[in-house]
C-alpha positions, 0 to 999 in steps of 0.5 A: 373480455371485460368479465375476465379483466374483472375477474383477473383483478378479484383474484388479485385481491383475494388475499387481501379478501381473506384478511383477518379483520380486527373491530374495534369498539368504535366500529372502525376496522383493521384489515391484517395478515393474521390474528392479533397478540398482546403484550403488556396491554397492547393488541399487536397488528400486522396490516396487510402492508406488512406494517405492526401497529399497537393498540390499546386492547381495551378499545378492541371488540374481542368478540366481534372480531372472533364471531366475524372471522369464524364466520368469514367477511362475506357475512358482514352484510351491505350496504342499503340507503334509508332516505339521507342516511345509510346503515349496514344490514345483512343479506345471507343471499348476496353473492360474492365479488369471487362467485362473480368472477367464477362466471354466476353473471347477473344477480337480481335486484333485491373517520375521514373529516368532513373537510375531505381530506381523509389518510392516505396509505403510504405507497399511494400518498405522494401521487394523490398529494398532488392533485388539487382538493375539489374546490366545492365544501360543501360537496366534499361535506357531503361525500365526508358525511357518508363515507363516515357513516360506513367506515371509510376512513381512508380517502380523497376528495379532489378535482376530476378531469372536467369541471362537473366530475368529482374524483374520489381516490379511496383505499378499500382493503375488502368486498365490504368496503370496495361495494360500500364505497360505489353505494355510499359515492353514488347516492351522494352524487344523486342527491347533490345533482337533485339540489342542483350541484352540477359540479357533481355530475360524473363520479371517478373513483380510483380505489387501491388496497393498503398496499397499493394494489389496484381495486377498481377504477370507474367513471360514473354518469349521473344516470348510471349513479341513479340506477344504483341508488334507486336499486334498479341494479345490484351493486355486483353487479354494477361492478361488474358493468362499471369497473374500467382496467 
């Protein structure tokens, strides 16, 4: 049963996965509905909300953006840590979240502000406004750090329902970001536990697409934050395992 709910909710987000993705120089992301077009120096965007913003065409990595888009998002690679630091490296046998909800099962193991208070996307802004930032800096610190590292710009950092969870709402528009977002949230929950932060011991994410649509809710223990930032499990498949509908 669970599989199917986690396939109902990849085939709901497929035509946010098969977005046009726009890079800019900077390494930041738009997620749109098609190609950009420019006029009078400025690349016109229209986000997958529906929203047409302008940039500077100058500050667009042209070809990235056109390499990228020939080549289709899953090759944009995943997530892997290196000590403290995380970087983005490729892995051409890394299965998709849609060959995961086609029934391939298991696979093998192989620019918020620091102060944690990322954007928000407007359907979404009002509800989280309400809930109160986690009390803790130097947590949301860390959490800020790293998902800065990986291009998650969009997101907050606030109280979880007992006094040692964390909740994270974050908005992530594609598979890069949804897997990029439990790899990144887990190792620094992990570390912060090997310092002795008990506050951090449970992890809830909420992540939503641009638009509001649902991307995956989960409840994360500290052990099973380990075995992911150990590699002892794939991160498809800790989608898989953990994701909650």
């Amino acid at each position: 049963m669970k599989r199917f709910l986690c396939a109902m909710l990849i085939l709901g987000l497929s035509s946010v996965l098969l977005s046009y993705v726009v890079y800019l120089k900077d390494g930041s992301t738009y997620m749109a509905r098609g190609k950009y077009t420019v006029e009078n120096g400025k690349a016109l965007i229209t986000l997958t909300n529906g929203t047409l913003i302008a940039v500077d065409v100058r500050l667009v990595d042209a070809a990235r953006t056109e390499i990228a888009n020939k080549a289709g998002l899953d090759t944009d690679g995943v997530l892997t840590s290196v000590g403290s630091s995380i970087t983005i490296t490729r892995s051409p046998t890394r299965p998709t979240m849609s060959s995961i909800a086609k029934g391939s099962g298991a696979v093998s193991t192989p620019k918020a502000n620091t102060t944690g208070n990322g954007k928000t996307s407007p359907s979404t802004s009002e509800s989280r406004d309400r809930e109160p930032e986690f009390n803790d800096d130097s947590v949301r610190r860390a959490f800020g750090k790293i998902f800065e590292n990986v291009n998650l710009f969009e997101y907050r950092i606030v109280q979880g329902t007992t006094p040692d969870s964390v909740r994270i709402l974050m908005t992530t528009d594609n598979e890069k970001d949804i897997f990029n977002a439990l790899t990144a949230s887990v190792k620094v929950m992990a570390e912060l536990n090997d310092l002795g932060k008990t506050n951090a011991a449970r992890l809830e994410m909420f992540l939503s697409t641009t638009s509001g649509a649902a991307a995956g809710r989960f409840s994360i223990t500290l052990d099973a934050a380990r075995n992911l930032a150990q590699g002892k499990v794939a991160v498809e498949q800790f989608f898989v395992d953990q994701v909650i509908f």
